[in-house]
N, C-alpha and C positions, 0 to 999 in steps of 0.2 A: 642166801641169794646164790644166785649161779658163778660157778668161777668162769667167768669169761679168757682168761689164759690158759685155763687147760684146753678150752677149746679152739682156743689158737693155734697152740703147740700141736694138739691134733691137725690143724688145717697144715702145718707144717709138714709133718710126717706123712699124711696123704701125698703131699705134694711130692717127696719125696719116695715115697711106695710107688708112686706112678711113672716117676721116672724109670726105677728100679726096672718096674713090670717091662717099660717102654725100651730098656735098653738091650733086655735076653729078647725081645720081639724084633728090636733093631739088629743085633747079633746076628740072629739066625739069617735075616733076608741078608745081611750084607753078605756075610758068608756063601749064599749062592751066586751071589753079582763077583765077588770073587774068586768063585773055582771058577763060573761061564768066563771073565774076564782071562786065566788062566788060560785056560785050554783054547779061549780064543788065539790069544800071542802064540800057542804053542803051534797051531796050524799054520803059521807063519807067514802064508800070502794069502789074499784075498782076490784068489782067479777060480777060470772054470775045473781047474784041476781037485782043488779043494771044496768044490760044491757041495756034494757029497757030505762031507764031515761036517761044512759050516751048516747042513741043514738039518744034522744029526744034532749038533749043540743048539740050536735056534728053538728044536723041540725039547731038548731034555732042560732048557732054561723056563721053558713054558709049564713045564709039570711038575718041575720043581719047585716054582712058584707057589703052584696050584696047590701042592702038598704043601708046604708054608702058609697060605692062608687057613689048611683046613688047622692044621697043629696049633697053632696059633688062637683059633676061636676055640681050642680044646685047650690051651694052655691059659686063655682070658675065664673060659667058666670056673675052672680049680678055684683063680686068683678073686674072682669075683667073690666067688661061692664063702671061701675063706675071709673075706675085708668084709660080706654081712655080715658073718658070725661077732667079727672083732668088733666094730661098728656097733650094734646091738647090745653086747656088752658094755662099751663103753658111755653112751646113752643110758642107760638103764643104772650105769654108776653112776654119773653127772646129777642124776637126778637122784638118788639114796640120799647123795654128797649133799643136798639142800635142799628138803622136806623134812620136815618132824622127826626126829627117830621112831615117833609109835608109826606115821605111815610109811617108812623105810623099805618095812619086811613088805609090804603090800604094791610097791612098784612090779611093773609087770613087763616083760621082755617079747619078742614077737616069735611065732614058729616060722623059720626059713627052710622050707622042704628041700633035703637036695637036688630038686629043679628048676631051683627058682633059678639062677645063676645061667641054667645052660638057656633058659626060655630068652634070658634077657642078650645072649650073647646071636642065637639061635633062629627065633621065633618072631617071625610077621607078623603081628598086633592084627593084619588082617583077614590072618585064619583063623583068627579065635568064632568057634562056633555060638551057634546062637545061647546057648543054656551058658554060657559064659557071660555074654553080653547081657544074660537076663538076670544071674546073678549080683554082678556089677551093680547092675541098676538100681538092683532091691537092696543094697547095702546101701548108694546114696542116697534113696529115699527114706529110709528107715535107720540110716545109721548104723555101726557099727558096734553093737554094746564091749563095755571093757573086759578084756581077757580072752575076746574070741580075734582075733588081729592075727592074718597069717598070712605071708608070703609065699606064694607056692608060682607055678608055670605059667598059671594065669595072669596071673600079675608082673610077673617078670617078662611077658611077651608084649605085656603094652609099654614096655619102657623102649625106646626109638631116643637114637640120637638128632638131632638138633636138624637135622636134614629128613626123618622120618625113614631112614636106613637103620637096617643092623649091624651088629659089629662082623657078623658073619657074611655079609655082605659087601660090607667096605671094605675087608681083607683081600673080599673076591674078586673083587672090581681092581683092586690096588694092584693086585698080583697080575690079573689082563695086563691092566694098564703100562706095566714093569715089562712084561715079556714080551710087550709089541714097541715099547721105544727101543728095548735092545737091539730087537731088529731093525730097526726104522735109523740108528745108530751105527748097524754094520751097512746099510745097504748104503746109506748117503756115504759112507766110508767108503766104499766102493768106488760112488759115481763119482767123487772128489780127488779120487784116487790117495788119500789118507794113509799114512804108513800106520803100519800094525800098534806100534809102540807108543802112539800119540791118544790112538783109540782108546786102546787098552787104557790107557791112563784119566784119558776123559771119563770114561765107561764107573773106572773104580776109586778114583783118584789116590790116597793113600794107602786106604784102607789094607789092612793084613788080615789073614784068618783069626778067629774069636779076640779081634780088638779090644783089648782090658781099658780101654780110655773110659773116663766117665762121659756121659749122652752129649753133652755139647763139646769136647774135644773128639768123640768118635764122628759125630754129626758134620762137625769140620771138615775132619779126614777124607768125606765121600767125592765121589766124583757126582756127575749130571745122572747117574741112574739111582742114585742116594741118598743124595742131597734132598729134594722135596719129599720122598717117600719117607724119609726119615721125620722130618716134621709134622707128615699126613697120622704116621703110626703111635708119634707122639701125643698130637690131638689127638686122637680116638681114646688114645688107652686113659687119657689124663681125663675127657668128658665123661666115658665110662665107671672112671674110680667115684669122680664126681656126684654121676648121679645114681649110681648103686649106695652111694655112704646119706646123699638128701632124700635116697627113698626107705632108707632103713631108721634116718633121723624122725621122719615125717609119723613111720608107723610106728614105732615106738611111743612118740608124742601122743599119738591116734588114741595108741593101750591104756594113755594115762594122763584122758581128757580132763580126769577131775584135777588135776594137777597142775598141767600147762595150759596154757592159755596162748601164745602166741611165739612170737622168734624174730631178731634182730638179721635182719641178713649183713652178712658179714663178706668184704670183699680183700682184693691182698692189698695193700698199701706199697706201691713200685709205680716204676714209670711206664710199664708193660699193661697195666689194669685196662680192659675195656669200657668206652664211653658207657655201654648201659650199668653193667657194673657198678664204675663210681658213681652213678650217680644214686644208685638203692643202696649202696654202702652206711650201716649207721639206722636204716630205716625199720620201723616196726612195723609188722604185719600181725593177724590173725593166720593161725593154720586153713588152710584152703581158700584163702583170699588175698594173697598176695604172690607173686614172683618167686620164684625159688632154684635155683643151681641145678644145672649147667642152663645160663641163658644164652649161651655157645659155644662152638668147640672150641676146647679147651680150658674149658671154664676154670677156675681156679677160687671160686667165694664157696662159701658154706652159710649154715642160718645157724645159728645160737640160742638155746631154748630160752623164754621168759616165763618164769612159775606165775602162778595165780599173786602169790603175796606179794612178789614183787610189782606187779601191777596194782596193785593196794594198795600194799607203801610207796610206790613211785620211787622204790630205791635205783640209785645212781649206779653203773659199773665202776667197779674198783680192779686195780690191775694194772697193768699193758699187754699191748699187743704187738709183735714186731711191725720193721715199717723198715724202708728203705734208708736207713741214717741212722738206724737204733731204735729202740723201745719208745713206745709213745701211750699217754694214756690209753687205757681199754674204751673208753670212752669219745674217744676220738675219731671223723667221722673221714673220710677217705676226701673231703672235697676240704675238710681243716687241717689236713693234714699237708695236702697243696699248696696251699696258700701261706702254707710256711715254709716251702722251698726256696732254690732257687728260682732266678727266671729262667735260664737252661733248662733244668729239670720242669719245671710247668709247661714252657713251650715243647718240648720232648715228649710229653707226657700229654698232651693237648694237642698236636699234629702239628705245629709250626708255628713262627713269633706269632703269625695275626689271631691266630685264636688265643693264643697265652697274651697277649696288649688285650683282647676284649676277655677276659678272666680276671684280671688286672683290675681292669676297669671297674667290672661287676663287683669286686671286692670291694670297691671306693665305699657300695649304698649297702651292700649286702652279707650277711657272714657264709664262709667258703665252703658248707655243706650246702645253701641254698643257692648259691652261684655255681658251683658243679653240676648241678639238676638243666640246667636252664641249657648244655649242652646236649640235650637228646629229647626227643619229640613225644607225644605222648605214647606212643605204641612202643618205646622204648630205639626206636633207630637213632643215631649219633645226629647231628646237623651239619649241615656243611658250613664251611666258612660263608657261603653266599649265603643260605639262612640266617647263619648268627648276626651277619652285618648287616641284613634287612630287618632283622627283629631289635639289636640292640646297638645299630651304628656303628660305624668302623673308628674305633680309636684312634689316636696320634701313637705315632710310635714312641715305645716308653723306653 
């Protein structure tokens, strides 16, 4: 059967890769909000005598920007490029690791072209030409037979983040977006008559040239031009890891239809986990008929292959998986896993006491995989507490 812990551990290390990726990409921009922030203070007043310079820095904070976002989408395809290869491998072991030994040798891995990575960082899904789009089409009508399975530009140009933007794209917008509050930054500082040393601090807040903190004490450190940007860079790079590693999981699977058969989606167990998330945590699907990672930014779940035998046998997962408080069966379902917290943690983790009293509740009739569910609609959006308490009555407080 599938080791389900390795593929946890995996989900771990991802998570971790991505901050890694997130923190040299958080580096570099802070680094520029740091030297403009410098040479801001350096110019010391903010009158008509210094116009001149402040409008000399105001431009060279714009294009350095601009060159940060392109570096950036050059430094996201290497990293892309490299987590398919790894990715792919790893899949293609998972699966050796539990089939036959005679069908071992006949597992089959996917060809990742070295464009696939720059199309997906890169490339508008809606330039793809027509002989592309007709391609497409004749694989889903007819299938893919096993062993012809390959990644290439085409395929990486229809992968769009959760907003139907590219990474090359949100870099570019991000970086606009940076170089017009810094000035919207110094001019209110102007009209407020703001000293140099307050801005400056606002602007950068602790932050020092190449910050060795790790992402969430660096993240701290920022001032107002950092702070959000810092989190927007996060999300991107973490959706992106996400769904470059569910699209190489998927093909993989694809190469070695006679073999798998479907996949457990799998979500993180913490207080952080989003409403659609837990609630498909645990769940089975078919390949191409179910939900699948990133189902937003920042996604943080994966899917978990189920072989053919194991669907025969109905065998059970053995294992753990981490969880917020230690190891917990592999088996265990993110909405059971709840319902064995505290109420702190449930309400925390649920948006506030009146939705953890109606969770509480639903636990009374129901067990805490199926009571999790009942918080998100059928298209997958979260409910509000005025839904939950029209659908399932407002509790006593517990």
């Amino acid at each position: 059967m599938s080791d389900p812990e390795a593929f946890y551990r995996q989900a771990i290390d991802l998570n971790r890769y991505s901050n890694h990726v997130a923190l040299n990409v958080m580096r570099a921009y802070n680094n520029i909000v740091v030297d403009a922030a410098t040479k801001l203070n350096d110019i010391g007043s903010l009158n008509p005598r210094e116009a001149a310079r402040l409008n000399t820095l105001l431009l060279q904070v714009k294009e350095s920007l601009a060159t940060w976002a392109g570096d950036s989408s050059v430094y996201l395809m290497q990293e892309l490029q490299g987590l398919a290869l790894l990715e792919d491998e790893f899949i293609v072991q998972q699966i050796k690791n539990v089939v036959k030994p005679e069908l071992a040798a006949g597992v089959k891995s996917v060809e990742i072209t070295p464009d696939f990575a720059k199309a997906i960082v890169m490339d508008d899904p809606t330039d793809l030409n027509a002989a592309v789009f007709q391609r497409n089409l004749q694989e889903q009508i007819e299938g893919v037979p096993a062993g012809r399975v390959t990644l290439d530009a085409a395929k990486g140009s229809a992968l769009v983040l959760p907003n139907g933007k590219t990474l090359n794209t949100s870099f570019r917008q991000l970086a606009e977006a940076s170089a017009a509050k810094f000035r919207m930054t110094v001019q209110d500082g102007m009209l407020t008559g703001e000293n140099m040393r307050d801005m400056v601090k606002r602007l950068r807040g602790d932050l020092r040239f190449n910050d060795t903190a790790d992402i969430a004490r660096t993240a701290a450190k920022g001032g107002t031009l950092t702070t959000l940007s810092d989190s927007q860079i996060r999300a991107l790079i973490r959706t992106a890891v996400t769904q470059t590693s569910t699209t190489i999981d998927n093909q993989v699977y694809l190469n070695n239809q006679d073999l798998i058969s479907s996949y457990r989606y799998s979500a993180t167990l913490d207080l952080r986990t989003t409403a659609i998330c837990r609630s498909l945590d645990g769940r089975v699907f078919k390949f191409g008929e179910g939900p699948e990672p990133p189902q937003h930014f920042g996604c943080r779940s994966r899917i978990i292959m189920i072989t053919r035998s194991e669907v025969e046998g109905d065998i059970k997962e053995r294992g753990k998986r981490a969880a917020l408080g230690g190891l917990v069966p592999a088996d265990q379902s993110y909405g059971s896993w709840l319902a064995n917290r505290t109420k702190q943690q449930q309400d925390e983790a649920l948006g506030g006491k009146k939705k953890g009293d109606i969770f509480r509740n639903l636990l009374k009739k129901e067990p805490g995989d199926i009571a999790i569910r009942k918080f998100v609609s059928s298209d997958g959006s979260e409910l509000t507490l005025k839904d939950l308490q029209a659908k399932y009555g407002a509790p006593k407080a517990q």
